[in-house]
N, C-alpha and C positions, 0 to 999 in steps of 0.2 A: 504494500500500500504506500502512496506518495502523500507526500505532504499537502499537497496539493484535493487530494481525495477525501481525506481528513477535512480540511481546511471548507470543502464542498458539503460536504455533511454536516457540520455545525451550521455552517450557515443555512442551507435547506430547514433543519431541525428549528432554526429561527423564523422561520418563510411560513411554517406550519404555524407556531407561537404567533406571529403577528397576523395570518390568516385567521384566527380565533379570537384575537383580540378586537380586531377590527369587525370582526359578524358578531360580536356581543356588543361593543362599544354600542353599532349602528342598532340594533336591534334594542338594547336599553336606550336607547335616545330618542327614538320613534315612540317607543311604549310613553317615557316619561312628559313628553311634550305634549303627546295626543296627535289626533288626528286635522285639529284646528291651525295650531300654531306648528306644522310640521316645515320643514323648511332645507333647505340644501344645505344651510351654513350649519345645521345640528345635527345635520348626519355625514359631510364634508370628513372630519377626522375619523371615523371609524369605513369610510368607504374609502378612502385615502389610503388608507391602512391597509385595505386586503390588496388594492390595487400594487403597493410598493412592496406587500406579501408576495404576488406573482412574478412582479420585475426579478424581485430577488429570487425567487425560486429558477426563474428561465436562464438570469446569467449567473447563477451561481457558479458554475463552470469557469468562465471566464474570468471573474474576481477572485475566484482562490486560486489560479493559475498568476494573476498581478499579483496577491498577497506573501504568492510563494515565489517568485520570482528569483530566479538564482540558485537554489537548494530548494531542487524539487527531483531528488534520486530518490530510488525506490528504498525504504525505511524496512531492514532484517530488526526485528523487534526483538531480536535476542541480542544483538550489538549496536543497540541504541546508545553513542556518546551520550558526555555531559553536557555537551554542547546543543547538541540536536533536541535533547531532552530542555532544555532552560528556554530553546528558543520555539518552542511548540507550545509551551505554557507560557511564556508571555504572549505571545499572538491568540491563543488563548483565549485569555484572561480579556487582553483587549479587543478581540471579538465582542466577547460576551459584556463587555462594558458596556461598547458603541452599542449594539444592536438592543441591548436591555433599555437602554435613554433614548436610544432612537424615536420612539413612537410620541414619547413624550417633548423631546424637543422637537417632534414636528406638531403637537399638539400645542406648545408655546406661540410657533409661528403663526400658524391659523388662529391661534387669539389673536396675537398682535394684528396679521392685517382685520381682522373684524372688529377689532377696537379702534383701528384707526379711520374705519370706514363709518364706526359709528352706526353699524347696522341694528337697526329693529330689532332683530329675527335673534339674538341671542339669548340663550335660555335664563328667565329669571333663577337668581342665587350660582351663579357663576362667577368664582371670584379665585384667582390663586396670587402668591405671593410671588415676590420676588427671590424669596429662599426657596421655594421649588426650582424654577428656574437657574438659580444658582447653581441646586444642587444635582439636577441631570446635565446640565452645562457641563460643571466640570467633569462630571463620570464619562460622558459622552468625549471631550477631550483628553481623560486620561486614557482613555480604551485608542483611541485617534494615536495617541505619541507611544503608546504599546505595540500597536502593530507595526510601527514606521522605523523603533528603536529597537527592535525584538533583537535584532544579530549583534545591533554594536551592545545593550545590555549586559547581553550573554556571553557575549566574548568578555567584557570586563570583568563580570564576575565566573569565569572561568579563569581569565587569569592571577584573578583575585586568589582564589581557591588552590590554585597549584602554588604560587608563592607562599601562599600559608603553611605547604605543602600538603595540602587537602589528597583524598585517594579517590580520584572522580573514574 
């Protein structure tokens, strides 16, 4: 199995997670509004959702092919380095950052442009902070500087590790 193959199936695995997120999201939003006050801008984020669900299921291929770029040999799982090992879990990890704040920071944006359009159509008792938003921001950019840093990370503390004279 390649890195690359890996790296496909977490993200699929996420394509299905936000595929359900977004047909409950729209389906609770439809129920809670009614049938009166129904509206495109209240069902917008959770139809948005399955939609960037399919995107990513269709190139998932294609972006973990980019994400793997360079070190994508085929992985003997009985002689996996420390190295290959370190750098699989941080891309990981920031997979699973970005893609977990993903929905939410695009839930952020569709507030903001509909607040600044000043639309009607927004559901009364809708109100989130600025510390939500701070805090899938940053997760969303720690997972972003995870995947981009993963090799040089891991090389550091690989060499980190052997001057210790660690037994990797």
């Amino acid at each position: 199995m390649t890195p690359s193959q890996v790296a496909q199936i977490i993200l699929r695995l996420f394509a299905l997670l936000w595929g359900f997120q977004g047909i409950a999201y729209t389906a609770a939003s439809a129920i809670a509004v009614g049938r009166d006050a129904f509206s495109l801008t209240t069902t917008l984020p959770g139809v948005g959702t399955v939609i960037f669900a399919l995107i990513l299921w269709l190139l998932s291929g294609k972006i973990s092919k980019q994400i793997t770029k360079g070190n994508n040999e085929r992985i003997a799982f009985g002689g996996v380095s420390f190295f290959q090992l370190l750098v699989a879990t941080f891309v990981g990890l920031g997979l699973y950052f970005c893609l977990s704040s993903f929905g939410s920071v695009l839930n952020w944006i569709h507030y903001f442009v509909i607040s600044a359009a000043n639309a009607p159509s927004l559901p009364s008792g809708v109100s989130m902070s600025y510390y939500d938003l701070t805090k899938e921001g940053i997760t969303f950019g720690a997972g972003v500087f995870l995947i981009f840093a993963s090799r040089n990370l891991a090389a550091k503390i690989e060499k980190r590790s052997e001057a210790q004279g660690g037994d990797t």
